[in-house]
N, C-alpha and C positions, 0 to 999 in steps of 0.2 A: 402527545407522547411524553409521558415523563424522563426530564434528560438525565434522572438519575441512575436510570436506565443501561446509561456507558457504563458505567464500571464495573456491568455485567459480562461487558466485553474484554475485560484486563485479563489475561490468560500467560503471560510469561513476561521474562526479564532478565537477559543478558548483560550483566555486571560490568564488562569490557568489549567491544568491538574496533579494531581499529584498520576495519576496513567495511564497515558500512558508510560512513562520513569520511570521505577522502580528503585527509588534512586535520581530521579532528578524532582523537581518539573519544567513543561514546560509548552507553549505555545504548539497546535496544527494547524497546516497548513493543511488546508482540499484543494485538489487537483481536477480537474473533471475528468473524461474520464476513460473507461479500457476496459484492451484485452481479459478480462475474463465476461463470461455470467452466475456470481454461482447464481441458482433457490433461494439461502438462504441469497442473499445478503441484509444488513442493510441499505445500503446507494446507495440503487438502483437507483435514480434520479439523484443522483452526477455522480454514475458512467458510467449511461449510458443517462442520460439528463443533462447533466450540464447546458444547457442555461434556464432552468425552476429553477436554484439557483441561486442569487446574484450575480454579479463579485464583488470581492473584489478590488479595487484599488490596484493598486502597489504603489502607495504613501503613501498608509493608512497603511500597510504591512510596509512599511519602518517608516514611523513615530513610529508607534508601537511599531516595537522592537529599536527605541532609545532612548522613550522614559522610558519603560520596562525592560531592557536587563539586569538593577543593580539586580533586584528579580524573576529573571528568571537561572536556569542553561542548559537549552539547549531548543529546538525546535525540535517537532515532525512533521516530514511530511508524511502525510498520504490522502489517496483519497477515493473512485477512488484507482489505482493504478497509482504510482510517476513514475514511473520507464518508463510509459507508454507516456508519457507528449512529447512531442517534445520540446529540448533545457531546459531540466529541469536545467541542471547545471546553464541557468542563474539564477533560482531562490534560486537554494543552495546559488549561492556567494553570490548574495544579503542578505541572513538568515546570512550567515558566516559572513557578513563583522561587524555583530552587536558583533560581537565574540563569539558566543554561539556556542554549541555544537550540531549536526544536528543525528540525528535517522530518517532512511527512513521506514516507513513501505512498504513491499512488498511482491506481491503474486511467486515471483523467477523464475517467466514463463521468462522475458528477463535475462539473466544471464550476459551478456556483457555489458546491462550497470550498473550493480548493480560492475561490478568488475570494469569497466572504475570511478563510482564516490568513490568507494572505494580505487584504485589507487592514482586520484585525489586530495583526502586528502577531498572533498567537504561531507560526508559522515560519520560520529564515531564511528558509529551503524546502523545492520539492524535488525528491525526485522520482521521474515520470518517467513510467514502464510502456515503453510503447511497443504493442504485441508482435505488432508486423504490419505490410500493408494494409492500407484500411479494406480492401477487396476479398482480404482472409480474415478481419475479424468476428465477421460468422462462425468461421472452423476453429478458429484459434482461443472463443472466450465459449464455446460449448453452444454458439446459438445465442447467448445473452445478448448480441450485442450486432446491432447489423452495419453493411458498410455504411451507411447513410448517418448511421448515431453516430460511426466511430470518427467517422468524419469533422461530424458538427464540434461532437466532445472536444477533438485532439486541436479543431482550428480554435476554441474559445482558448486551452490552455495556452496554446502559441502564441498568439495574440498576448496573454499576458507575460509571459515570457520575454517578447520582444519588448514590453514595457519597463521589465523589472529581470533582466538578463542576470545580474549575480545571482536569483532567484529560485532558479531551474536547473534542475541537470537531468537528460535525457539517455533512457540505457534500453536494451534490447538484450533479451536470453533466447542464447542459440538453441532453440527447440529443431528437433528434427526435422519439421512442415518447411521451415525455412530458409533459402536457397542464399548464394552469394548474388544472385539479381535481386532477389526480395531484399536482402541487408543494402543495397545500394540503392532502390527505392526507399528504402524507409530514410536512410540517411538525407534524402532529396526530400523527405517532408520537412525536414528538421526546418526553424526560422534562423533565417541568415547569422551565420558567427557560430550556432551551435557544434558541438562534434557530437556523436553518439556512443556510450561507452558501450559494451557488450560484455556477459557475464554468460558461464558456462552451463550447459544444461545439467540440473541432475534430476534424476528420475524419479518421479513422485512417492514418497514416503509407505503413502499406503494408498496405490493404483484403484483400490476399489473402495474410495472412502466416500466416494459421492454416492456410488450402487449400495452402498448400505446405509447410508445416512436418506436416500429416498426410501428404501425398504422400507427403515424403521416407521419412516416417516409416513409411511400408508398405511402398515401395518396400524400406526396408532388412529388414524383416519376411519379404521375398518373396526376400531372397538367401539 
C-alpha cells in the first residue's frame, strides 16, 4: 500500500486546543477513517466518511505549524482513529519536524503499531480510549471488536504502559450503556498507578452517518 496514501486522511485542524493535552496548550490533527463501528461515536462522518469532510492540504499542515510552532507546545492527533491510517508515521515526522511534541489519541484495538510509533520516538504520549469493560466491547464498538480481541489489545498497550508510564494517559466517555459498576471495573483494569480520566457524553453529530455511508456504499456495489 502506498504510504502516500495518509495524507488522504488529513481532514481538519484546530489552531488552538487547551484542553486536549492536559498541561500543554496544542494544535489538533483530525485524521479520517477507523476500525471501529461505536453506535456513540461524535465524529461519525470523519470516521467512517471522510471523503464528505475537507482534505486538508499537506502544505497548509506544514505552513501551519511553521508558522505557529513558537506558541504552540505540542500536537494532538486524533480522528477517526490514527493508529488506523496507512503510513501514518509519514505524517508524525512531518508534525515532528516542526519540533513539537506529538500525543496520539487511540482506541488500542491495533497495539503493534501504537508500540512500533512509541519505539520510533514519533509519538510522547498516548492517550487511550478505553470503551468499557472488555465483556461490552461487542455492544460498545458496533460488533468490530469482540471480548477476546479487546482483551488481548487493551493487555498488550498496558503492558507498555507499565514500561513507559509518563507515556499513557487512559480516559473513558460516559456513554449511556455505562453503569457506575462498569466505570469501577474499567478503573480495575487500569495497570498499577494509573487513574482514569473521564469525558462527558455528547450525542453523535449526525446519528445516521454510518446508515448512509453503508447505503451509499451498496448502492455503488449495486452499479
Amino acid at each position: 500500500m502506498n504510504p502516500e496514501n495518509a495524507w488522504r486522511h488529513l481532514r481538519g485542524l484546530t489552531p488552538l486546543s487547551l484542553c486536549d493535552w492536559p498541561g500543554r496548550p496544542c494544535c489538533v490533527v483530525f485524521l479520517g477513517g477507523c476500525n471501529l463501528r461505536c453506535p456513540t461515536c461524535h465524529n461519525a462522518s470523519l470516521a467512517w466518511d471522510m471523503e464528505s469532510e475537507p482534505l486538508l492540504p499537506q502544505a497548509r499542515l506544514k505552513a501551519f505549524l511553521s508558522s505557529r510552532a513558537r506558541w504552540l507546545s505540542g500536537v494532538t492527533v486524533t480522528g477517526g482513529e490514527p493508529t488506523a491510517v496507512p503510513g501514518i508515521g509519514m505524517i508524525l515526522h512531518e508534525i515532528a519536524a516542526s519540533g513539537l511534541a506529538i500525543k496520539v489519541d487511540t482506541n488500542a484495538m491495533l497495539p503493534d503499531v501504537v508500540e512500533a510509533l512509541l519505539a520510533e520516538g514519533l509519538a510522547q504520549q498516548f492517550s487511550v480510549d478505553v470503551k468499557g469493560p472488555f465483556d461490552q466491547y461487542p455492544s460498545l464498538t458496533g460488533g468490530a471488536v469482540t471480548e477476546a480481541g479487546a482483551r488481548r489489545s487493551l493487555s498488550r498497550v498496558f503492558a507498555l504502559a507499565e514500561a513507559r508510564p509518563e507515556a499513557f494517559l487512559f480516559r473513558t466517555t460516559l456513554v449511556p450503556q455505562l453503569s457506575e459498576t462498569d466505570m469501577t471495573t474499567v478503573r480495575g483494569m487500569l495497570p498499577a498507578g494509573f487513574t482514569l480520566a473521564t469525558q462527558d457524553y455528547k450525542p453523535p453529530r449526525r446519528p445516521h452517518a454510518l446508515a448512509d455511508s453503508e447505503a451509499r456504499r451498496t448502492a455503488g456495489n449495486m452499479v
